[in-house]
C-alpha positions in Angstrom: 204.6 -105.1 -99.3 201.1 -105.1 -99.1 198.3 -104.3 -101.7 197.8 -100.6 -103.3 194.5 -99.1 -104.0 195.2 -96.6 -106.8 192.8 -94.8 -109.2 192.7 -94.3 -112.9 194.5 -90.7 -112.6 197.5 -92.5 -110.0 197.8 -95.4 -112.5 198.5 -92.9 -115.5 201.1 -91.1 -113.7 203.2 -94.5 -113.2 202.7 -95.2 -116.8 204.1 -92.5 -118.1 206.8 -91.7 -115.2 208.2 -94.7 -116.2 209.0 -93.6 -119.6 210.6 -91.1 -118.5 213.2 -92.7 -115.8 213.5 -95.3 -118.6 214.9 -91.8 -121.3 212.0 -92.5 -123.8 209.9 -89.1 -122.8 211.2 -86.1 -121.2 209.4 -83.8 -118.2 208.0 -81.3 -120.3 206.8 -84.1 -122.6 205.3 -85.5 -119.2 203.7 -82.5 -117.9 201.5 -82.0 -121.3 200.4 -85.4 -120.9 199.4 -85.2 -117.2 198.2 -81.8 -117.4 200.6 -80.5 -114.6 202.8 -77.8 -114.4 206.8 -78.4 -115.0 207.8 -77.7 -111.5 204.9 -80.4 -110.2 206.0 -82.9 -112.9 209.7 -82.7 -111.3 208.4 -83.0 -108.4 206.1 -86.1 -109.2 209.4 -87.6 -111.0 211.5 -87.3 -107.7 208.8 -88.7 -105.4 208.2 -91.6 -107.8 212.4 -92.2 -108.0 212.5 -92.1 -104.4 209.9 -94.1 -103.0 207.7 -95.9 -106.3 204.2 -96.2 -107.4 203.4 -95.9 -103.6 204.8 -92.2 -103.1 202.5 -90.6 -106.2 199.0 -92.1 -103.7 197.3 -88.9 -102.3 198.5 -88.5 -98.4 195.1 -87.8 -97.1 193.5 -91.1 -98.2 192.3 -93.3 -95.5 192.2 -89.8 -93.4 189.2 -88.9 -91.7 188.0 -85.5 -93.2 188.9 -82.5 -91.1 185.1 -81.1 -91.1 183.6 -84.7 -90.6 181.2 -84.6 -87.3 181.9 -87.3 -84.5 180.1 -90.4 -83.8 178.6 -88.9 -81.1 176.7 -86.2 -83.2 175.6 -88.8 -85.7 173.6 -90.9 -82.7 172.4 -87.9 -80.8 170.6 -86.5 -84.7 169.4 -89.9 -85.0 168.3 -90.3 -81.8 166.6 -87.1 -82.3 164.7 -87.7 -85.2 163.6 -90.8 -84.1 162.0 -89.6 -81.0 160.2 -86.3 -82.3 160.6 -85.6 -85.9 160.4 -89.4 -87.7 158.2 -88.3 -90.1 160.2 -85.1 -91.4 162.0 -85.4 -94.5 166.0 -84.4 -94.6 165.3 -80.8 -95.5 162.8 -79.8 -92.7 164.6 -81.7 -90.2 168.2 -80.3 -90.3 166.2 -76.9 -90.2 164.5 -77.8 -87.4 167.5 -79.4 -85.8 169.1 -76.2 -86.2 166.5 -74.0 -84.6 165.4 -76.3 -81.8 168.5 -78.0 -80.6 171.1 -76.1 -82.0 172.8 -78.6 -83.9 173.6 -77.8 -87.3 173.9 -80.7 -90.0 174.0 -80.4 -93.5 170.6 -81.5 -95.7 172.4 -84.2 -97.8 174.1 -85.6 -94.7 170.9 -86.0 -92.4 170.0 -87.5 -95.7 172.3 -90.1 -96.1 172.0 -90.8 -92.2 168.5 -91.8 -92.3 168.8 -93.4 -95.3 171.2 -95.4 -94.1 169.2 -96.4 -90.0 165.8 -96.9 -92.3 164.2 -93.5 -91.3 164.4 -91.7 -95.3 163.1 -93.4 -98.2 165.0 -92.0 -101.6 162.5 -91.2 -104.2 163.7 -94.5 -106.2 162.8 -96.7 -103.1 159.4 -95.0 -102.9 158.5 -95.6 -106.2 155.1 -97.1 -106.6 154.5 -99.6 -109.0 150.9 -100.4 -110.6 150.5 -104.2 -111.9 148.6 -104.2 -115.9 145.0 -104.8 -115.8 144.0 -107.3 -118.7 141.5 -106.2 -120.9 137.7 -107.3 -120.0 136.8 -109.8 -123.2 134.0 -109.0 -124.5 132.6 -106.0 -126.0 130.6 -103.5 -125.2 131.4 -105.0 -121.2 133.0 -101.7 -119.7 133.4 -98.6 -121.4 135.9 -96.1 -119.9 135.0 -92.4 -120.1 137.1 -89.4 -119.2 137.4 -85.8 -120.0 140.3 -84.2 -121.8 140.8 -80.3 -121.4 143.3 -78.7 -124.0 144.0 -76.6 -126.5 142.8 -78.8 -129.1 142.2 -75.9 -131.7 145.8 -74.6 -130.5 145.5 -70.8 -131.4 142.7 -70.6 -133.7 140.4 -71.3 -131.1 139.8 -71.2 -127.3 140.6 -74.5 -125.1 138.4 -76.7 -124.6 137.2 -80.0 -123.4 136.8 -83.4 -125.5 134.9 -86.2 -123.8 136.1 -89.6 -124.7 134.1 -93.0 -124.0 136.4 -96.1 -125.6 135.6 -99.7 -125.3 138.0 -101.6 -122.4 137.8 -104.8 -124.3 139.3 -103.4 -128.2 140.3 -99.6 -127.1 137.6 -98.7 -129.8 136.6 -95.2 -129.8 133.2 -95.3 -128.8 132.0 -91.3 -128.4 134.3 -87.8 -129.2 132.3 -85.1 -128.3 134.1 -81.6 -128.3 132.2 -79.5 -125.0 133.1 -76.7 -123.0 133.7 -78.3 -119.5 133.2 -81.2 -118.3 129.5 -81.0 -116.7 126.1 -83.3 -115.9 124.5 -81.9 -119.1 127.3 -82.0 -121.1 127.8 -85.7 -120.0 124.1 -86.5 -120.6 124.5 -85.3 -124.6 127.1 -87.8 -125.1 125.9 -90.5 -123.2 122.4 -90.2 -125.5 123.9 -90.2 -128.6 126.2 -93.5 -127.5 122.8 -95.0 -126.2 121.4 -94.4 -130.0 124.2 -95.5 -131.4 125.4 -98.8 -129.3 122.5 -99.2 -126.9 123.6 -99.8 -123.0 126.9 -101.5 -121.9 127.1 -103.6 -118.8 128.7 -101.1 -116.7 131.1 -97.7 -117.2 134.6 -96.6 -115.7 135.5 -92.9 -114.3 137.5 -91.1 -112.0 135.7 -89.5 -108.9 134.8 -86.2 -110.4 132.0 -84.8 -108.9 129.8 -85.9 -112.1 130.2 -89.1 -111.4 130.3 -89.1 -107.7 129.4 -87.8 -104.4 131.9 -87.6 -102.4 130.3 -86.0 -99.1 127.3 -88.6 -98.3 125.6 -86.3 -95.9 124.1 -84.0 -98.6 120.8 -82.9 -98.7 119.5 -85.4 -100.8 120.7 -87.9 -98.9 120.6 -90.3 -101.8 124.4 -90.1 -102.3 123.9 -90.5 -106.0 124.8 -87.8 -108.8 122.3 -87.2 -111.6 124.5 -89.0 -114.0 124.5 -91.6 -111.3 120.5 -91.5 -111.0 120.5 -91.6 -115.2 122.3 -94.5 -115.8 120.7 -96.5 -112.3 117.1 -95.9 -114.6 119.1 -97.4 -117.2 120.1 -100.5 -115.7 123.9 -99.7 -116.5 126.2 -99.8 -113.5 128.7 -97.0 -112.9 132.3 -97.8 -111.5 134.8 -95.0 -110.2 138.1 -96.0 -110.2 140.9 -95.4 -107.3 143.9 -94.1 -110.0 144.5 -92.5 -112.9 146.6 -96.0 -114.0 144.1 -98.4 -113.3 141.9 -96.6 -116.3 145.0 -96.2 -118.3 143.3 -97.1 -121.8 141.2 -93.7 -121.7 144.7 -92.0 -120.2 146.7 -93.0 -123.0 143.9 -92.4 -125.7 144.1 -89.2 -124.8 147.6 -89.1 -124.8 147.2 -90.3 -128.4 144.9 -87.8 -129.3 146.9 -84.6 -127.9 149.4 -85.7 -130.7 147.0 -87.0 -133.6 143.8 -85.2 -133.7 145.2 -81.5 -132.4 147.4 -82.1 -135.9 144.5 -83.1 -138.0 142.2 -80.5 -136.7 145.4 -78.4 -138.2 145.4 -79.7 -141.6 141.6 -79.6 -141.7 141.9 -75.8 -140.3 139.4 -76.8 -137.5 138.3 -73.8 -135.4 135.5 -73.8 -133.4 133.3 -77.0 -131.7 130.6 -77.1 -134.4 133.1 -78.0 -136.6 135.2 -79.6 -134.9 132.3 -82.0 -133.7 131.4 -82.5 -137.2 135.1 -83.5 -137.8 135.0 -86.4 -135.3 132.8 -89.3 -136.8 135.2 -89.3 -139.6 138.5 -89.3 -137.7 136.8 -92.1 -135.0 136.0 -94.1 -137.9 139.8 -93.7 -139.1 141.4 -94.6 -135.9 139.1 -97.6 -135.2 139.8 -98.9 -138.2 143.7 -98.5 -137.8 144.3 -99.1 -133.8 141.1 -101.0 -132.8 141.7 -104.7 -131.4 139.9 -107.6 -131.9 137.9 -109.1 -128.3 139.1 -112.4 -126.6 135.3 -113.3 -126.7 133.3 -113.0 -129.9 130.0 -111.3 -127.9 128.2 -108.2 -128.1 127.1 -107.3 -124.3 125.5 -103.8 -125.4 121.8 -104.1 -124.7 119.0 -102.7 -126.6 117.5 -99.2 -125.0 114.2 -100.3 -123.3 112.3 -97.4 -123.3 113.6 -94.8 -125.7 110.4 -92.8 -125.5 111.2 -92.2 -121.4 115.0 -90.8 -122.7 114.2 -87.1 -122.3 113.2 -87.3 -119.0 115.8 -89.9 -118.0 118.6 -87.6 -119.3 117.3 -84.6 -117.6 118.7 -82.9 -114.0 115.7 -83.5 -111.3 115.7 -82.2 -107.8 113.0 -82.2 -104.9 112.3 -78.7 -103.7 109.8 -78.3 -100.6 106.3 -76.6 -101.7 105.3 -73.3 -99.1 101.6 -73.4 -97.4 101.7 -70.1 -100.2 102.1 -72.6 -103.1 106.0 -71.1 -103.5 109.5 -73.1 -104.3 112.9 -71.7 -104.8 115.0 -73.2 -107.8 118.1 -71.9 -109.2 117.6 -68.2 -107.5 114.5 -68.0 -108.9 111.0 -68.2 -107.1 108.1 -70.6 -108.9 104.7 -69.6 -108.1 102.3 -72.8 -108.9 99.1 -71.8 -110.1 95.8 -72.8 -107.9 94.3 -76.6 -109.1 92.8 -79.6 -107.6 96.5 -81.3 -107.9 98.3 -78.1 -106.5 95.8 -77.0 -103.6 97.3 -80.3 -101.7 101.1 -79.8 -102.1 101.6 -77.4 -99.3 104.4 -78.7 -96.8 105.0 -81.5 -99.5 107.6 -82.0 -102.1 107.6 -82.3 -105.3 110.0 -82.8 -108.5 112.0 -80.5 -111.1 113.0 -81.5 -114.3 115.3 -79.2 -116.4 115.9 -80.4 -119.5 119.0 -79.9 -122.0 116.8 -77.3 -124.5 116.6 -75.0 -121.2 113.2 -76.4 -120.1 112.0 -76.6 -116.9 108.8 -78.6 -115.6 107.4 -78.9 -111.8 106.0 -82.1 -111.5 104.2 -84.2 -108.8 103.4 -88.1 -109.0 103.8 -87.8 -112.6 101.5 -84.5 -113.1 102.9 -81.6 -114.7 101.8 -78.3 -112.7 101.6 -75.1 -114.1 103.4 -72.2 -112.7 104.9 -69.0 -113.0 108.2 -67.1 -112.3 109.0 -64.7 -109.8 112.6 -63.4 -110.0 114.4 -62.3 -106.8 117.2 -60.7 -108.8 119.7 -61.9 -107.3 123.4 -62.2 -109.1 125.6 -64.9 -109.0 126.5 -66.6 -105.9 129.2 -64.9 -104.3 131.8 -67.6 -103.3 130.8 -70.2 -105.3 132.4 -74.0 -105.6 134.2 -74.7 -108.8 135.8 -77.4 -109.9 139.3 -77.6 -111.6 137.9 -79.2 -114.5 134.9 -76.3 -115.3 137.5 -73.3 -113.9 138.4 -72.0 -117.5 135.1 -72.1 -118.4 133.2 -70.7 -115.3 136.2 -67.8 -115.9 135.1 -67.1 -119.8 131.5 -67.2 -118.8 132.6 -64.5 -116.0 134.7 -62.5 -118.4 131.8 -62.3 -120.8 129.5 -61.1 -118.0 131.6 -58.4 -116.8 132.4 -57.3 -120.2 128.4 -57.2 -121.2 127.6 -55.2 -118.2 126.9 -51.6 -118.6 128.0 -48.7 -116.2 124.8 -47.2 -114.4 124.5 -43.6 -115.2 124.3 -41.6 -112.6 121.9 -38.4 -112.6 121.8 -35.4 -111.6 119.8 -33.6 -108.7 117.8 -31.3 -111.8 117.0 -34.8 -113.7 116.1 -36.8 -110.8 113.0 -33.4 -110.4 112.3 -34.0 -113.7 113.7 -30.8 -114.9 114.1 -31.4 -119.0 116.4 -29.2 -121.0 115.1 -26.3 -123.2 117.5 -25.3 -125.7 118.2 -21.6 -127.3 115.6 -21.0 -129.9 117.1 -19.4 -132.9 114.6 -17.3 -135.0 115.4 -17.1 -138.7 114.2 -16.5 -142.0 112.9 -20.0 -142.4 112.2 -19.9 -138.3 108.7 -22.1 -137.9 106.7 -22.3 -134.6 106.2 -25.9 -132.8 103.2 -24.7 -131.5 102.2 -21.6 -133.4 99.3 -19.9 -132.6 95.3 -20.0 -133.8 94.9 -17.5 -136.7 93.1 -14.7 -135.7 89.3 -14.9 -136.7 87.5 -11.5 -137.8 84.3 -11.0 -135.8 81.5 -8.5 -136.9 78.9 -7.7 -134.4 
């Protein structure tokens, strides 16, 4: 007699249907502990008497299953999929299958299949895996900066955006800076107070938002380059998007960190609002420096000092080129700029010249380093309809919309008699203490 291949449940059966051939358990004792009826616990009894451990196997083992499809069906899917639809996962396939060819296989069955003839990755196999970067070694040599949108003030305060710059080299927070979106201006504020602070690293370490850089070359600039781009190119510091979210993992997980951390300190401090929280920060960098900073592999400072801190308000300021009219005319930001008539001014028709708008709101038209005069012609025109927004400026482009459409007043409409200028005259009521609005000259007694 040959080998039996029982399970767990057969081999339990054996055990204790041996007790009770041998007398030491009855049948009902031996139903309650197989969990069968008494009638199938005779029955498994009998079968075991009569033919051993080899009777209680199930009789369909080693049977093919009655709904199983043939070979044939298995090569003609395969052969299918192959051919037209290798790049299908299981789900769209057997659907298309279905429709197209009339054959009808289940998902997880088409799944195994392909799995199994190398057309189906499972999720485990396509798992991608991202090797550790080690830390650069000296300080100050590249600074990752990302932005962090979340309810940091949780319900006390509206969502917003923290900007986080932190040093690759000892995971040093560098800059915190509690904004409303992340934008060019906004980005400009922290980077001047880091530049004040530290002075200018060798190089820092984004993602490809739009602030950092262009992604469509063939703009009308041409120059490919953002204004944060421009800034930090007039500061000699070099600007490096990454490819992944993991390979600037530091700034990932600092944030991480201080989703958990700072939210609940900005709790215990009842923090509601940015001015506060921003003068919050300083004292919580200072804090978590001091407790998770790491010491550099080289003992180096690589920040260098700022050059030409008088020239920062102009470096740190959005400038585009805008074509002058033969009239002396520009368009910027839906608004027409007349320049007023000079020596400089007279020459600039058909030529282009610079616009600086500064963080305070400013804005200067300039032209080889000449500031011109000029005025402002509104076109009154509302917002653009249509306009590109980002994911990372959508909550705040909608509260700035929201606050728009909530200031905005309902036109009064009038009325044919108002629009003649016809003015209402009300019911004069004369009294005892009735006085005239326009009473009459006293009369004057003439004598002849």
């Amino acid at each position: 007699m040959g080998w039996l291949q029982m399970s767990k449940q057969e081999l339990r059966r054996v055990e204790v249907l041996t007790e009770v051939l041998a007398g030491r358990r009855t049948t009902e004792s031996a139903a309650g502990v197989l969990d069968v009826s008494l009638r199938q616990a005779q029955r498994l009894v009998a079968r075991y008497r009569d033919g051993g451990g080899g009777a209680l196997i199930h009789k369909s083992r080693g049977r093919p299953a009655s709904n199983k499809l043939s070979a044939g069906t298995r090569e003609l899917v395969l052969e299918l999929v192959q051919q037209s639809y290798r790049d299908f996962g299981p789900t769209l396939a057997a659907e298309v299958l279905l429709e197209r060819h009339g054959v009808e296989v289940s998902r997880e069955t088409l799944r195994k299949w392909m799995v199994e003839a190398g057309l189906w990755l499972s999720r485990k196999q396509r798992r991608s895996f991202h090797q550790p970067r080690l830390r650069r070694e000296s300080y100050g040599e590249l600074i990752q900066i990302d932005g962090s949108e979340h309810r940091w003030f949780e319900d006390r305060g509206e969502p917003c955006t923290l900007l986080v710059f932190i040093d690759d080299a000892t995971s040093s927070l560098m800059q915190l800076r509690f904004v409303l979106s992340e934008s060019t201006s906004s980005y400009f504020e922290v980077l001047r107070s880091y530049l004040e602070t530290h002075g200018c690293p060798v190089a820092f370490y984004s993602d490809k938002h739009s602030v950092f850089r262009v992604n469509r070359p063939d703009t009308k600039n041409g120059c490919g380059m953002t204004q944060f781009g421009r800034a930090l190119a007039e500061l000699n510091i070099e600007m490096i998007c990454a490819n992944s979210s993991q390979a600037k993992g530091r700034v990932e997980r600092a944030n991480r960190t201080l989703q958990d951390r700072l939210v609940k300190e900005l709790r215990l401090e009842n923090v509601c609002d940015l001015e506060t929280g921003n003068a919050f920060l300083p004292g919580f960098v200072e804090r978590f420096n001091k407790r998770f900073a790491l010491k550099p592999a080289a003992a180096a400072d690589l920040h260098r000092r700022l050059n030409t801190p008088g020239r920062l308000n102009d470096v740190l300021s959005q400038r585009e080129q805008r074509h002058v009219s033969e009239q002396l005319t520009l368009s910027y930001d839906r608004k027409q700029l007349i320049l007023e008539r000079n020596e400089i001014s007279e020459e600039l028709g058909g030529k282009y010249v610079e616009i600086y708008t500064f963080p305070d709101g400013r804005l200067e038209v300039r032209s080889h380093g000449h500031v011109l005069p000029y005025r402002v012609f509104d076109k009154d025109q509302r917002v653009n309809p249509a306009a590109i927004v980002e994911r990372k400026r959508l909550s705040h482009a909608l509260s700035i919309i929201k606050a728009r459409q909530d200031a905005t007043l309902v036109p009064r409409i009038q009325t044919n008699s108002e629009k003649g200028g016809y003015k209402k005259n009300p019911r004069q009521l004369y009294g005892v203490n009735y006085k005239a609005k326009n009473a009459p000259p006293a009369a004057v007694e003439m004598t002849a």
